[in-house]
Backbone bond lengths (Angstrom), bond angles and torsions (degrees), N, CA, C in turn:
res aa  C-N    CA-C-N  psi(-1)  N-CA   C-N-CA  omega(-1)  CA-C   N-CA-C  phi
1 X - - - 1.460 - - 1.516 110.23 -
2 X 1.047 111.37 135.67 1.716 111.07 178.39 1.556 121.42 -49.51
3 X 1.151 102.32 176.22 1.838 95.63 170.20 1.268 111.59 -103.21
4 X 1.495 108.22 -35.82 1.175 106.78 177.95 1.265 128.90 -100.83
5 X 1.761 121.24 146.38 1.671 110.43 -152.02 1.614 101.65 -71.93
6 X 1.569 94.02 140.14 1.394 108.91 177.38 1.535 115.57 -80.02
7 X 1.211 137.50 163.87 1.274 129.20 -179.24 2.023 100.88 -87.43
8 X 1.205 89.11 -49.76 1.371 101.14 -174.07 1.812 115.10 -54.91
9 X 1.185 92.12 -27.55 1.654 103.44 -166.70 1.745 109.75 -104.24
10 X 1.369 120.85 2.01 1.331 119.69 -161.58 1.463 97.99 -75.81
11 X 1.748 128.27 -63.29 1.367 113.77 -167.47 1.218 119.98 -69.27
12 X 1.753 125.24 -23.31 1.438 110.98 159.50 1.481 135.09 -46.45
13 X 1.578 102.07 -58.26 1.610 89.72 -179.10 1.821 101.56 -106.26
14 X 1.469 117.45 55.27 1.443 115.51 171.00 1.654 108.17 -48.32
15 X 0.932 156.60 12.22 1.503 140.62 -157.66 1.377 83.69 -115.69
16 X 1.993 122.52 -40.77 1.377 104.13 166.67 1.539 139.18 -71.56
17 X 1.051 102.98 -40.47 1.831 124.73 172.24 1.799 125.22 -65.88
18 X 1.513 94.02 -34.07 1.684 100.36 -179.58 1.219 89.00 -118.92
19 X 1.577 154.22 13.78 1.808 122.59 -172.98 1.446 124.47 -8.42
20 X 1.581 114.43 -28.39 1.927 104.69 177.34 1.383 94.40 -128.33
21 X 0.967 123.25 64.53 1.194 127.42 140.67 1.794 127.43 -87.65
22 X 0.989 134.03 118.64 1.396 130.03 -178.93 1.429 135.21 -46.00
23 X 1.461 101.39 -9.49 1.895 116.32 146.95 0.832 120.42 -74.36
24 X 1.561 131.69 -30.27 1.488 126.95 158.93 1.333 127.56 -50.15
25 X 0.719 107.42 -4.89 1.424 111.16 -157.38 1.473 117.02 -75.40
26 X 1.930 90.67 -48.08 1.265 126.46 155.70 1.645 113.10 -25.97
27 X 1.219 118.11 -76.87 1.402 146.41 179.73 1.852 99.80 -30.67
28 X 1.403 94.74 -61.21 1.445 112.00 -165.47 1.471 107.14 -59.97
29 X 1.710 107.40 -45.30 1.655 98.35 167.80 1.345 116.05 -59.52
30 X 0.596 114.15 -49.46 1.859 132.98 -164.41 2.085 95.68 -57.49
31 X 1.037 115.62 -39.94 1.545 133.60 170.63 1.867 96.71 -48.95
32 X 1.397 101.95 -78.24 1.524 129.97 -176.12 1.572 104.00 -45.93
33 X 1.428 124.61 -55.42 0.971 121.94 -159.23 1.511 117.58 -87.64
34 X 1.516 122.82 0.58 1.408 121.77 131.65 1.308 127.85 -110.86
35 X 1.412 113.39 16.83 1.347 104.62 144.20 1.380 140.20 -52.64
36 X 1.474 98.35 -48.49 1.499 136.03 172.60 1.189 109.85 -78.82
37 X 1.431 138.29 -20.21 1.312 133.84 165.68 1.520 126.41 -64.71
38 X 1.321 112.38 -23.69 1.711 131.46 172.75 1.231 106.57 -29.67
39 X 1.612 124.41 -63.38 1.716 131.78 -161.49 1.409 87.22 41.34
40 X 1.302 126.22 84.56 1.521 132.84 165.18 1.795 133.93 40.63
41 X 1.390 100.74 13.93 1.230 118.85 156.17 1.081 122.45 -90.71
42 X 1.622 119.12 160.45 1.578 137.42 -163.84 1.549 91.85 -86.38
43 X 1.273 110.82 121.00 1.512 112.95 159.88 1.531 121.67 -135.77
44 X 1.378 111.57 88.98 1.154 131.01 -175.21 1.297 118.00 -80.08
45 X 1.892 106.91 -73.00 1.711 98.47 -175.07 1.881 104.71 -104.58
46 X 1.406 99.14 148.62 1.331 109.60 -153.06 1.942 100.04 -130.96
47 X 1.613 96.51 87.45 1.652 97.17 173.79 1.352 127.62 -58.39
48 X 1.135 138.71 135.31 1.676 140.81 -176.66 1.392 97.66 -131.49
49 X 1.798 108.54 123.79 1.191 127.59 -173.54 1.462 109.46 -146.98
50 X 1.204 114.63 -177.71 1.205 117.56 174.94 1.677 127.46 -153.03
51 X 1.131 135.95 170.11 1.713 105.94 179.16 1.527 128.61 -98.18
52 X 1.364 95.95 -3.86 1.636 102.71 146.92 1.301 115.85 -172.34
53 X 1.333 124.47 177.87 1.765 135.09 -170.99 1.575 112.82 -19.51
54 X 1.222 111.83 137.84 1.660 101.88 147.89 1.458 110.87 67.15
55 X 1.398 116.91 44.59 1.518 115.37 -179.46 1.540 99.97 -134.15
56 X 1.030 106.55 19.39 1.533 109.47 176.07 1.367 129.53 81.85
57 X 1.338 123.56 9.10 1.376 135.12 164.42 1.407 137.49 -6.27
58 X 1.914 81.01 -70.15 1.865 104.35 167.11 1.188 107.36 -62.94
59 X 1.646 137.61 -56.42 1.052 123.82 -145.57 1.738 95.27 -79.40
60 X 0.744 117.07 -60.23 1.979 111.48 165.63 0.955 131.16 -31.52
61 X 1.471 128.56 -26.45 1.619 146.51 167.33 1.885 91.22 -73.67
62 X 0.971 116.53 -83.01 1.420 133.82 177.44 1.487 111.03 -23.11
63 X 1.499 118.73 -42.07 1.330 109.04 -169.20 1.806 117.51 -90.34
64 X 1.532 77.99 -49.14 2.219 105.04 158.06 1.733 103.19 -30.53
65 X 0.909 120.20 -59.92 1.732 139.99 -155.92 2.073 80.12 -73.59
66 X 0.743 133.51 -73.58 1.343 140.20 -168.81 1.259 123.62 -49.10
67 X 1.793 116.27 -38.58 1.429 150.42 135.51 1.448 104.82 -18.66
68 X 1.748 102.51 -77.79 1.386 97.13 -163.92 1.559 127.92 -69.90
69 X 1.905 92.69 -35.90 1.836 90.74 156.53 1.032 140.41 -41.94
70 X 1.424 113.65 -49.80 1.455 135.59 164.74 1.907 112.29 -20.75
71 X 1.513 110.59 -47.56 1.230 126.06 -139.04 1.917 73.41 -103.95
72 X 1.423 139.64 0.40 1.087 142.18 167.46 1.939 103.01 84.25
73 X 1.262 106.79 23.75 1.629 102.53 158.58 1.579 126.88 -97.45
74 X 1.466 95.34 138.40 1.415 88.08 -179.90 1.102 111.22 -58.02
75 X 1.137 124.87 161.48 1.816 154.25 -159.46 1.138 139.10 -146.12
76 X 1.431 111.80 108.12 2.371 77.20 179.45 1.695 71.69 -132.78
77 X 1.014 106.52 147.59 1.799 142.24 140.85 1.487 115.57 -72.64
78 X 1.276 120.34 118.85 1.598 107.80 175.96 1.672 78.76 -142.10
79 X 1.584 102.94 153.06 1.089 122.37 -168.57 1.810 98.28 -115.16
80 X 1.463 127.62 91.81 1.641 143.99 157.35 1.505 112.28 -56.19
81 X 1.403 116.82 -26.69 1.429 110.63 174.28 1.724 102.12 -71.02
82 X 1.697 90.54 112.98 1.841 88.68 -171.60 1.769 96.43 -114.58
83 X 1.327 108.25 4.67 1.553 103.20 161.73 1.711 138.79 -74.91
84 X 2.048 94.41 -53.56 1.270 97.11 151.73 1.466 93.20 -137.25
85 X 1.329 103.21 118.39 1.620 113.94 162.08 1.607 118.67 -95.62
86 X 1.277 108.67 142.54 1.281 124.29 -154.54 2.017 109.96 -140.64
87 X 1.299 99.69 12.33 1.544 90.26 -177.62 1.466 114.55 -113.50
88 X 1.370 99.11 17.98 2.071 106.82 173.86 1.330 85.89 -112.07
89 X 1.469 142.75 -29.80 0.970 123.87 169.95 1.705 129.74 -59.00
90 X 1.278 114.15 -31.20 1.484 155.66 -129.01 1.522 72.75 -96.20
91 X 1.449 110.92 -81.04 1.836 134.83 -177.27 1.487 108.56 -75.44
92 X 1.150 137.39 33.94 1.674 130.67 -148.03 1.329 106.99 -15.48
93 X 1.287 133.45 87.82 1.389 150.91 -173.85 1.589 105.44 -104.36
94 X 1.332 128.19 150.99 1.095 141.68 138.67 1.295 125.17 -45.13
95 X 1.497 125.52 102.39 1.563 113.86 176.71 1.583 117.03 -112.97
96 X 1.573 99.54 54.16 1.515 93.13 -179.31 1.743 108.35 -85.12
97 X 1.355 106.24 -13.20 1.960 104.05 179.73 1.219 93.49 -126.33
98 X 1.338 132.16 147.58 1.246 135.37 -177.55 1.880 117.55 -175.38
99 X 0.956 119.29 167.95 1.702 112.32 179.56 1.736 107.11 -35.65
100 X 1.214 140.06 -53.64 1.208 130.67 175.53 1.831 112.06 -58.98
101 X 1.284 96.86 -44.87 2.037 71.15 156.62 1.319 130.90 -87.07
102 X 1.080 124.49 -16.17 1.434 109.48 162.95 1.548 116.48 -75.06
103 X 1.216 143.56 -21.78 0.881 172.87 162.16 1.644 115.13 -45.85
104 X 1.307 118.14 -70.14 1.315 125.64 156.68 1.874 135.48 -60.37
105 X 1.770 89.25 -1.13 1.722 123.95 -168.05 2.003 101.95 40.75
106 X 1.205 102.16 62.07 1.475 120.87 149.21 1.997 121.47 -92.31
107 X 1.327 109.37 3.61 1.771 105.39 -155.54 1.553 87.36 -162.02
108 X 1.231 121.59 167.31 1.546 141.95 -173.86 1.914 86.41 -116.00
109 X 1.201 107.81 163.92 1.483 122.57 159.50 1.688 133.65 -50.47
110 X 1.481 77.89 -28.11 1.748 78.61 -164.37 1.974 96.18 -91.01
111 X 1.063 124.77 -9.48 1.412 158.16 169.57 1.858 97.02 -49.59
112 X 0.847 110.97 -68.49 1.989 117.33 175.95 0.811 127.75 -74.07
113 X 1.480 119.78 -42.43 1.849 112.92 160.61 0.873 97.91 -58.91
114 X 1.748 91.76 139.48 1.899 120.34 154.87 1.387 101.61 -136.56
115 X 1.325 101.89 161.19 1.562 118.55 179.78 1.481 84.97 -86.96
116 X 1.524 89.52 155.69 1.880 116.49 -174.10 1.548 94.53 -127.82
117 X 1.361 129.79 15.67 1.377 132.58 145.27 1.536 90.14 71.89
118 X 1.025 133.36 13.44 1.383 119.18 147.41 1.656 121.69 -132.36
119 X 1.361 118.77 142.82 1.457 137.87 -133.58 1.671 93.82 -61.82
120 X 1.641 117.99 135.80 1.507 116.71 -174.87 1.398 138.40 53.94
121 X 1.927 85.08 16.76 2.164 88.72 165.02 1.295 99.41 -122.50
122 X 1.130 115.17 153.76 1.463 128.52 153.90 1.350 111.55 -121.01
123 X 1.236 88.74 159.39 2.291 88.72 179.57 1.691 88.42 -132.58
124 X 1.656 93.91 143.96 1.415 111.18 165.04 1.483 120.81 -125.57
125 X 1.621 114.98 91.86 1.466 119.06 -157.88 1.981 103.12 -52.18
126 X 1.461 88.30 -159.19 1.898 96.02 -178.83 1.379 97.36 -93.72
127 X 0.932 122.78 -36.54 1.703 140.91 -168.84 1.511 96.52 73.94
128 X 1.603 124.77 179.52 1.717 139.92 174.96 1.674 96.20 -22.59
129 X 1.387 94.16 119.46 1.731 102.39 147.97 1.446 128.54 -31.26
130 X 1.039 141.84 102.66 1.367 137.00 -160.05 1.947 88.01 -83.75
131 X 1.419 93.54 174.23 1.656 106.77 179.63 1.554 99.90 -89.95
132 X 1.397 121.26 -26.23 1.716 112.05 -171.78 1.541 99.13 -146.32
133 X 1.444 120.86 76.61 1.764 104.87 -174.90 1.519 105.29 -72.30
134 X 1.320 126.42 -24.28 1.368 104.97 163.24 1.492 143.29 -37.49
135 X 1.366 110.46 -42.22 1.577 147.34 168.22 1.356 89.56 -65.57
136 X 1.588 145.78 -63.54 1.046 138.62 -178.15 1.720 115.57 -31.57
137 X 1.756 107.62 -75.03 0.829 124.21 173.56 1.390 138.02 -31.59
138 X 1.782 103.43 -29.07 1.524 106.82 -179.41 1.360 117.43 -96.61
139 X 1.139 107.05 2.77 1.503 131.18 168.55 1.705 104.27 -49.41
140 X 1.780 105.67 140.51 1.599 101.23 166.88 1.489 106.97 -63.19
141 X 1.393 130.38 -5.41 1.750 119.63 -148.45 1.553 78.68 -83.10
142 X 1.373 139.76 -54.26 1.551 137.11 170.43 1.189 121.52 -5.04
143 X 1.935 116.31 -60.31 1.446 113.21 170.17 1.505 120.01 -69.99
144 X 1.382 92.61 -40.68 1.770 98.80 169.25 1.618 119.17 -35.10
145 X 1.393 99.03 -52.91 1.402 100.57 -165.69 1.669 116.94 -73.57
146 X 2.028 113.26 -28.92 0.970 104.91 166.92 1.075 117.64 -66.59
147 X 1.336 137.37 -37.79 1.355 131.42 -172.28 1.383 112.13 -46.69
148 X 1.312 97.19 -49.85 1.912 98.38 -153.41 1.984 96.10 -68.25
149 X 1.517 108.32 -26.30 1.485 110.33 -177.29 1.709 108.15 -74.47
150 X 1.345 114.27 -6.40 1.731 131.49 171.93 1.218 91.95 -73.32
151 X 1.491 121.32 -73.41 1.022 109.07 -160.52 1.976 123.02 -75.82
152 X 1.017 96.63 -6.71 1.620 90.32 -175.75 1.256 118.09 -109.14
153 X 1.520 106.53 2.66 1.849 110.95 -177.80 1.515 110.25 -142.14
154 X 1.094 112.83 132.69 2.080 127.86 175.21 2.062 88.89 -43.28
155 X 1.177 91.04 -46.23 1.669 102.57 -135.27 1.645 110.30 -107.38
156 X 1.348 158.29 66.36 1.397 127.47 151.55 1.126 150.09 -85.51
157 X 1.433 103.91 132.94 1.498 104.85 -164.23 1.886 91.32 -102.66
158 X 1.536 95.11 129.82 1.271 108.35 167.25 1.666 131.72 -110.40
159 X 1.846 120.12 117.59 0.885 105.67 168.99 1.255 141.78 -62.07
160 X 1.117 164.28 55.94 1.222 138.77 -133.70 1.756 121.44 -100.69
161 X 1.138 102.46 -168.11 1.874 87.71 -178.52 1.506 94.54 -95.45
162 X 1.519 88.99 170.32 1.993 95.57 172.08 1.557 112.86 -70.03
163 X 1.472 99.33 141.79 1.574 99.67 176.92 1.809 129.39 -75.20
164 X 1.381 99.87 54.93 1.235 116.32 -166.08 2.256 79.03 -114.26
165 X 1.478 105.98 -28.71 1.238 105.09 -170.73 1.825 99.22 -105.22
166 X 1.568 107.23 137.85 1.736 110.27 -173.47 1.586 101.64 -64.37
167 X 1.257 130.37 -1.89 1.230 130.26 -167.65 1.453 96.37 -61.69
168 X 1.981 112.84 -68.38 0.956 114.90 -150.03 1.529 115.43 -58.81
169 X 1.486 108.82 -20.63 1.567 123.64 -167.94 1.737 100.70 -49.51
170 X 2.216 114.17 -52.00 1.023 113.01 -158.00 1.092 108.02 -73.84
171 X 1.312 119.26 0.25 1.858 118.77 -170.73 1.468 99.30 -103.57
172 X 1.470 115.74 -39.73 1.532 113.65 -177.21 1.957 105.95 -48.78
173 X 1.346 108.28 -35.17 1.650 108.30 -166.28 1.653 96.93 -83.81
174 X 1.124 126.66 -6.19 1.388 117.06 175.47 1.686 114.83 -99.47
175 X 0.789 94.74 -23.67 1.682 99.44 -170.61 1.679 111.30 -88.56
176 X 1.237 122.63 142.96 1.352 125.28 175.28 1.436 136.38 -34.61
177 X 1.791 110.12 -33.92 1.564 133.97 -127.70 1.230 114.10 -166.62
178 X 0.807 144.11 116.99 1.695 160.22 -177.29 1.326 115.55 -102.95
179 X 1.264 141.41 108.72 1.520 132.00 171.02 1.672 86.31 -127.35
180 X 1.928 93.70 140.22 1.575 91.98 177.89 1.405 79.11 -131.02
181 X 1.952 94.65 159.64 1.219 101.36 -166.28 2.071 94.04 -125.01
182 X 1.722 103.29 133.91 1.475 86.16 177.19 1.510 100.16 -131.22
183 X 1.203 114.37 152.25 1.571 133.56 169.53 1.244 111.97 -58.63
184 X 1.643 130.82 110.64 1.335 112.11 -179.69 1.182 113.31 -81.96
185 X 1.149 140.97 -31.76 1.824 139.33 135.28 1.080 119.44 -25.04
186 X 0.793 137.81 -46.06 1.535 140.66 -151.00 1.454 131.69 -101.39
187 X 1.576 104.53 -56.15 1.266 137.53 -175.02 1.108 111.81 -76.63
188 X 1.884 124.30 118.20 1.628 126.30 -178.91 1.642 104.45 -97.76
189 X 1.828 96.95 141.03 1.663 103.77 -159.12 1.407 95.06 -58.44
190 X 1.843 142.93 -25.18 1.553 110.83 -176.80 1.275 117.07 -68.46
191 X 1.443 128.28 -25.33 1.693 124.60 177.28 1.507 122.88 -51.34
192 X 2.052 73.01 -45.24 2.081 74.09 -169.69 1.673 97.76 -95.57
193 X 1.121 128.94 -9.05 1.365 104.70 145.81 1.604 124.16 -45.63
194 X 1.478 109.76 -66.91 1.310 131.53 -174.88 1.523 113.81 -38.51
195 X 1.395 104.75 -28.59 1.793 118.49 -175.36 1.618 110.91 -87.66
196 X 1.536 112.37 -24.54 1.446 110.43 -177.84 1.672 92.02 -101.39
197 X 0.740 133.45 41.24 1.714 145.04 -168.30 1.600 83.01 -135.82
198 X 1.030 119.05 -72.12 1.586 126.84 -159.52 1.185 89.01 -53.81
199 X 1.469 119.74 -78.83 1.599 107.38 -151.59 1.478 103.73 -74.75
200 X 0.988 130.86 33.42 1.561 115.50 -179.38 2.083 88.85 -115.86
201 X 1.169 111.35 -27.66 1.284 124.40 -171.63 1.438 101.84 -70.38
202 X 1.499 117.73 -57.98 1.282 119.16 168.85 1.284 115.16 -39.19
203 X 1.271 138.40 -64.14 1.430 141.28 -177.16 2.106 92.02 135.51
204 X 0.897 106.57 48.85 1.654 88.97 -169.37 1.472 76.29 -112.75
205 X 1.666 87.79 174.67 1.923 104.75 -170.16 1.643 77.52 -116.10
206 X 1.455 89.34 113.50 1.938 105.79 163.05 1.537 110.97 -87.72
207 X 1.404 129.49 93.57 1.366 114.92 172.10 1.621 128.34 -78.62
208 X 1.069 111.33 -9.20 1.394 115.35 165.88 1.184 93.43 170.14
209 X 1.875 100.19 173.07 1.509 130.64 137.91 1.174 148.12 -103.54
210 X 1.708 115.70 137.83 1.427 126.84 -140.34 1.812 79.89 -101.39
211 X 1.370 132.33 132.13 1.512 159.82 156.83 1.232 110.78 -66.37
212 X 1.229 111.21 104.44 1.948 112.25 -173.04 1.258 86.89 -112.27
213 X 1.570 101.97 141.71 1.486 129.08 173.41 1.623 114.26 34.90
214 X 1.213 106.88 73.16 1.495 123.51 -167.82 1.498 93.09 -88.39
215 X 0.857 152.37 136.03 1.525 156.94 118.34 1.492 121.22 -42.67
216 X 1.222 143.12 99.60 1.343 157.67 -164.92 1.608 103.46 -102.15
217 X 1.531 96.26 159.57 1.756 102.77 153.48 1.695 129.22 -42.05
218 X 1.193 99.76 164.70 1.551 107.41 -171.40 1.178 84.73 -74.54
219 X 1.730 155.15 -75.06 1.392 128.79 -141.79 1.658 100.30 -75.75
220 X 1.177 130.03 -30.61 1.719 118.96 165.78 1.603 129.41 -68.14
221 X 1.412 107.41 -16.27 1.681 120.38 172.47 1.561 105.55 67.58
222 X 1.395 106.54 -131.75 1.381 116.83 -159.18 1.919 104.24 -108.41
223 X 1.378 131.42 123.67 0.958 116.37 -163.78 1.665 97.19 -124.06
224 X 1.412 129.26 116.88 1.506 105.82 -157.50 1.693 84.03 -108.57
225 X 1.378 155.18 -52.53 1.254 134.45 -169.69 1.569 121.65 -94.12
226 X 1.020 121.12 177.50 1.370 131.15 125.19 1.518 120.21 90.44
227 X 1.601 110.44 30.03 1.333 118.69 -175.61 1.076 100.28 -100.29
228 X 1.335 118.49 132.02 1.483 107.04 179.60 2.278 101.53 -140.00
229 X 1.064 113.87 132.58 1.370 126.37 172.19 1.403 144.90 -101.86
């Protein structure tokens, strides 16, 4: 990631560029509010999805992950959406090795982490579009790979695709934590019904939902992340 703020890149990862900005803020609950969701369970890796395209997923995965570094935990970001991945773009990262090469066992582990140039994150892009990431996914290298991300990080934040794709379903049942993310513009209540249906069907632990581009009162203004219920 650059050092210096990009124009192009500022409102995606604002939690790095503005930290007090009043969209952060968002972020920071959204941090808190599965912190506090534990009731004395292990909550390590933490899927972020949504119930379909373009509702802001990445950029909520992206900012969360930055959140928790912040607070000095290790971190890695790896981007599972292996259809359209969007988080080397997000970080302008290199995605020549990524979960589809380790995945396909083309690369070793230490091969996909990269530093994200800020203190206690790492990012692990998608790497090359595979021809069938489904087929990927059912692969033993899947548990493999969570494990080894158990053992080497406090914290994962997972991108995943929208659950419009069966991908995200097999990752939702592996991972600790569910955050879905919905468009308040955008998003019609049977989908994102239909999506907290899904993952509850799967067996995944849904801890809330994150409120994209909510429109608020005039003395609260415009609140674009991080509501979560």
């Amino acid at each position: 990631m650059r050092r210096q703020k990009p124009d192009d890149r500022y409102q995606k990862l604002i939690a790095h560029w503005e930290p007090l900005s009043p969209l952060v803020e968002g972020y920071r609950t959204l941090k808190l509010n599965i912190l506090f969701s534990t009731q004395g369970q292990k909550l390590q890796t933490i899927l972020v999805s949504s119930p379909g395209a373009s509702e802001g997923k990445t950029v909520t995965a992206a900012n969360l992950s930055l959140m928790m570094a912040k607070d000095r935990r290790k971190t890695v970001l790896i981007d599972f959406d292996l259809r359209n991945p969007r988080i080397h773009f997000t970080f302008e990262m290199p995605n020549l090795y990524g979960v589809s090469s380790y995945m396909s066992g083309m690369c070793q582990f230490s091969d996909i982490v990269q530093d994200s140039g800020v203190p206690h994150l790492s990012i692990i892009t998608a790497g090359p579009i595979p021809h069938s990431p489904a087929e990927l996914l059912g692969t033993p290298r899947l548990l493999e790979l969570l494990e080894r991300l158990h053992n080497n990080f406090d914290v994962v934040i997972v991108d995943s695709p929208p659950l419009i794709v069966s991908d995200a379903m097999v990752l939702a049942r592996e991972t600790d934590g569910c955050v879905l993310v919905v468009d308040a513009s955008k998003t019609k209540r049977d989908p994102a019904v239909r999506a907290v249906e899904q993952l509850k069907t799967a067996g995944a632990n849904l801890l809330g939902v994150v409120l994209n581009n909510k429109k608020l009162g005039k003395r609260e203004g415009y609140y674009g992340y991080g509501y979560m219920e």
